[in-house]
N, CA and C of each residue as an Amber inpcrd file, in Angstrom:
protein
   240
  41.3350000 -19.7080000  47.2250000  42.6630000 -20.2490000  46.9720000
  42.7630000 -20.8800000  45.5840000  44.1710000 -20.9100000  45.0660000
  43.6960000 -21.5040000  43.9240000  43.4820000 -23.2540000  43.8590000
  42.6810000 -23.3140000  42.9160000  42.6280000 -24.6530000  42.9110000
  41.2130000 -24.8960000  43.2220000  40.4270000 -24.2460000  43.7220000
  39.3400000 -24.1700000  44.2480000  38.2350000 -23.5510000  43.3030000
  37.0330000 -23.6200000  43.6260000  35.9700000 -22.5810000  42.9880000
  34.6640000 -22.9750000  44.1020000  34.1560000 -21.6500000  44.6600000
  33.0390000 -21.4850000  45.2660000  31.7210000 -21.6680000  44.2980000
  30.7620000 -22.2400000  44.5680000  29.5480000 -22.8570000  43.8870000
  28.5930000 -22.3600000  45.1620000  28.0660000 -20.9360000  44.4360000
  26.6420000 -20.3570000  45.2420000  25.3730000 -20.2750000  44.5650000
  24.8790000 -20.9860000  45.8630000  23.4390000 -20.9340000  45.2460000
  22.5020000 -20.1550000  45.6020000  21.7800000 -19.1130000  44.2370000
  21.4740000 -18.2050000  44.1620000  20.2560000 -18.5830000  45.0480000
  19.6430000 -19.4620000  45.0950000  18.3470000 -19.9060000  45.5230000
  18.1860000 -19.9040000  47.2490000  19.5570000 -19.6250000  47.5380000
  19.5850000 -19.6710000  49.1150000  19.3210000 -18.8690000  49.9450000
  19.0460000 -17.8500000  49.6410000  19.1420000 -16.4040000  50.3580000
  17.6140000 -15.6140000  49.2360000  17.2640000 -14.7650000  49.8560000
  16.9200000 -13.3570000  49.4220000  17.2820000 -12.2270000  48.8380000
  17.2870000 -12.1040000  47.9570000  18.0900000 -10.5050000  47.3070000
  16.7570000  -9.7070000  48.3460000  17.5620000  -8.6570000  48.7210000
  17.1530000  -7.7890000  48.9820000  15.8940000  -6.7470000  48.2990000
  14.9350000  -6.1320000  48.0060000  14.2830000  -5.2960000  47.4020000
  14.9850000  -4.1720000  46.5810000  15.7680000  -3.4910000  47.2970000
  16.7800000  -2.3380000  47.3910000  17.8270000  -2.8820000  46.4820000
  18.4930000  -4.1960000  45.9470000  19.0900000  -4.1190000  45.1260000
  18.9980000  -4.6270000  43.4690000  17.9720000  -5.1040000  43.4860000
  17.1070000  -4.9580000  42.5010000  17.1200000  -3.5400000  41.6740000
  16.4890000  -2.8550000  42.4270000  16.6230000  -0.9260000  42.4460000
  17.8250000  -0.3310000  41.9340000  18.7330000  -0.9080000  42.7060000
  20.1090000  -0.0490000  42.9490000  20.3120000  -0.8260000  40.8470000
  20.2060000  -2.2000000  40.6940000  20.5260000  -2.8200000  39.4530000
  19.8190000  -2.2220000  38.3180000  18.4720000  -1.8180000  38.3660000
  17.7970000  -1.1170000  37.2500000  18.2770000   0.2040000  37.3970000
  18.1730000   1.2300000  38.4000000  18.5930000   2.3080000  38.0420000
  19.8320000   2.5850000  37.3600000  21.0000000   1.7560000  37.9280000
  22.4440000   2.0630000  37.4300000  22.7550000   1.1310000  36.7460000
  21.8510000   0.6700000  35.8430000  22.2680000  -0.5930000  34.5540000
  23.5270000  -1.5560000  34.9940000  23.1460000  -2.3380000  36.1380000
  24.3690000  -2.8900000  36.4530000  24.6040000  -4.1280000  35.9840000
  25.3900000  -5.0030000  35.7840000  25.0910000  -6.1480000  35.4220000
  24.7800000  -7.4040000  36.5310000  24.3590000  -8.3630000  36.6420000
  24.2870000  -9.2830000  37.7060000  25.7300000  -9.1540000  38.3370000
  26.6060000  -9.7200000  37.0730000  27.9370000  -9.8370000  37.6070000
  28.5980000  -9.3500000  38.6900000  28.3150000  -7.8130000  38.0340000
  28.9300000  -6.7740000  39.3160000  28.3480000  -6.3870000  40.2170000
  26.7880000  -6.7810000  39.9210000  25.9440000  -7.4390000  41.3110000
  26.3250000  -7.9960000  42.3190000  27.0510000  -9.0240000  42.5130000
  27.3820000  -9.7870000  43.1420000  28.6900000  -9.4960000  43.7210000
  29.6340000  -8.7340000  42.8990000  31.0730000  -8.5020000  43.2050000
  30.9000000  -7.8950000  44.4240000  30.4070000  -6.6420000  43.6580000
  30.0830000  -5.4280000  44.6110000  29.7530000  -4.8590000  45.8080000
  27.9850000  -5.6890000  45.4210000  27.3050000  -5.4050000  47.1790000
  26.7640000  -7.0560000  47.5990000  27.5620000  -8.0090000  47.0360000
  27.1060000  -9.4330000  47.3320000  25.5310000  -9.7600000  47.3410000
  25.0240000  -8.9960000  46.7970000  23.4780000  -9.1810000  46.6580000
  22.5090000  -9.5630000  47.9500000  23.3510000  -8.8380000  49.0250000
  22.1060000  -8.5150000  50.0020000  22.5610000  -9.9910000  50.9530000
  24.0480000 -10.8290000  50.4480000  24.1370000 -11.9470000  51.0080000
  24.5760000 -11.6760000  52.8240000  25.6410000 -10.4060000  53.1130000
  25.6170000 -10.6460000  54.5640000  27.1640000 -11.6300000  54.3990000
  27.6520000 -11.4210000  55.6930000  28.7460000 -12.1610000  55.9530000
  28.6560000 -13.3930000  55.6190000  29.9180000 -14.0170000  55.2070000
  30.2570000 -15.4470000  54.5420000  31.4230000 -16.1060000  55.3400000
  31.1110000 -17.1490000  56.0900000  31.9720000 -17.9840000  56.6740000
  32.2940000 -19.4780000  55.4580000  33.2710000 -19.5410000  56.0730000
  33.4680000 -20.7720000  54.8100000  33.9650000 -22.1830000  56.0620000
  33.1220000 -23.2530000  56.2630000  33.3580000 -24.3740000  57.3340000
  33.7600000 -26.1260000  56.7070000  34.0870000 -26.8570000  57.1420000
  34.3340000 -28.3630000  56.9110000  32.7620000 -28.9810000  56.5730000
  32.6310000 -29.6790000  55.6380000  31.6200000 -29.8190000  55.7670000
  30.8430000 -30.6010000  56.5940000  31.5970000 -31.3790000  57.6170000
  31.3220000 -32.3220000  58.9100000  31.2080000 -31.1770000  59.9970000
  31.2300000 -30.1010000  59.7740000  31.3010000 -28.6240000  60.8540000
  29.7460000 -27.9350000  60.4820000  29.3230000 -28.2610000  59.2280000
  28.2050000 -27.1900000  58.7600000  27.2280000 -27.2020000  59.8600000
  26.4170000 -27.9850000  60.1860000  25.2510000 -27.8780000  61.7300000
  25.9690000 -27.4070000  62.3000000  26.9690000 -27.4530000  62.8490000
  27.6740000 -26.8320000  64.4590000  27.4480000 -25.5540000  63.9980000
  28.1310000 -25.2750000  62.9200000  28.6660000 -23.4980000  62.7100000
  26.8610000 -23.0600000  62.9080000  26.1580000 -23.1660000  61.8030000
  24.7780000 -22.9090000  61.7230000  23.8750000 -23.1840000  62.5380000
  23.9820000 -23.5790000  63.6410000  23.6590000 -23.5200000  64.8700000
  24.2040000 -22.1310000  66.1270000  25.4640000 -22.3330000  65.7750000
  26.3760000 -21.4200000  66.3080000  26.2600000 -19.8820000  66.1720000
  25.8650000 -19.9190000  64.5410000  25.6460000 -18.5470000  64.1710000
  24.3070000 -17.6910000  64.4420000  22.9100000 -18.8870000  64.7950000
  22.0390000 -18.2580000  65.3000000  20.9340000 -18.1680000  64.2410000
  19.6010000 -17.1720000  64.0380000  18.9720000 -17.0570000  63.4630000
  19.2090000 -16.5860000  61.9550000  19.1080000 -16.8880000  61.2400000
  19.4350000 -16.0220000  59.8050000  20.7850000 -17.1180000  58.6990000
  21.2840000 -17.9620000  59.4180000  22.2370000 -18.2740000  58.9170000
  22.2660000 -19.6340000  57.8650000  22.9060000 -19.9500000  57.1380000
  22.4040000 -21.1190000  56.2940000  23.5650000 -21.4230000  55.2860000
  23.6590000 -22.2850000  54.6240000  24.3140000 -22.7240000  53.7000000
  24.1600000 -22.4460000  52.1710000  24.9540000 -21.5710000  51.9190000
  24.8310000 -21.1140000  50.5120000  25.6360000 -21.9540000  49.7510000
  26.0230000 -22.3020000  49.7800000  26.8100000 -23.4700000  48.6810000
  28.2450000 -24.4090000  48.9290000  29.0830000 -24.5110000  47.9430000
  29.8840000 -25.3770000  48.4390000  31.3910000 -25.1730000  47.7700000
  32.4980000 -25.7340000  48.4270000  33.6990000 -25.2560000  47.5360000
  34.4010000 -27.0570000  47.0430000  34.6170000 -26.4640000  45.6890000
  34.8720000 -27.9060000  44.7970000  36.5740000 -27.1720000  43.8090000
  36.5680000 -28.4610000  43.5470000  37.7380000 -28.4250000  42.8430000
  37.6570000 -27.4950000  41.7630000  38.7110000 -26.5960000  41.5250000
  38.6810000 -25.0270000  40.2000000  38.1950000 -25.8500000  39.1320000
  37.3380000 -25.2590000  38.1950000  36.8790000 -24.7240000  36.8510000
  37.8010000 -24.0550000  36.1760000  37.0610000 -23.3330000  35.6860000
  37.1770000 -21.8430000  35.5920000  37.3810000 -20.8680000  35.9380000
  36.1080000 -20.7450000  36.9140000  36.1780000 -19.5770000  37.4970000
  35.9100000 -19.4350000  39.3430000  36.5340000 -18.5520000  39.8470000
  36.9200000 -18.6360000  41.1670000  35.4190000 -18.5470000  41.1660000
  34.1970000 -18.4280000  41.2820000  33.2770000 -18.0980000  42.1300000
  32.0380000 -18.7870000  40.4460000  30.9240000 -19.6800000  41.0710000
  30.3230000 -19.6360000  39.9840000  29.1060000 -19.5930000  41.0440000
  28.0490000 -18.9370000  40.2720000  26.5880000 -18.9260000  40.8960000
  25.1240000 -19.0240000  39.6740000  24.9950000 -20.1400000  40.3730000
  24.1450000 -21.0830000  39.5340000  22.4190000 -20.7440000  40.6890000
């Protein structure tokens, strides 16, 4: 929405092996790394942050907190 900017942290998750691959073979840039095939991130729920344990509990094995949404920058999405 505007007004907003998502803050992901790269450090939260696993890239995949396979997209690494997919990035050297087809000279991709991170950027469109991320647009594209979300870098291996998997569905994204967005919760309150007094909700985060419930949801991540809720969601089961695999699930976790990739970052946080703060007041706009720049840019709709930054990943640090």
């Amino acid at each position: 929405p505007a007004g907003v900017s998502a803050h992901i942290s790269r450090s939260a998750w696993q890239v995949p092996p396979l997209f690494g691959l997919i990035q050297k073979l087809g000279a991709v840039t991170d950027q469109e790394m991320y647009r594209v095939f979300n870098m291996g991130m998997g569905m994204v729920v967005v919760v309150a942050e007094d909700e985060l344990a419930k949801a991540i509990s809720l969601a089961g094995p695999g699930a976790a907190c990739i970052g946080r949404i703060e007041g706009r920058s720049d840019a709709a999405v930054i990943i640090d």
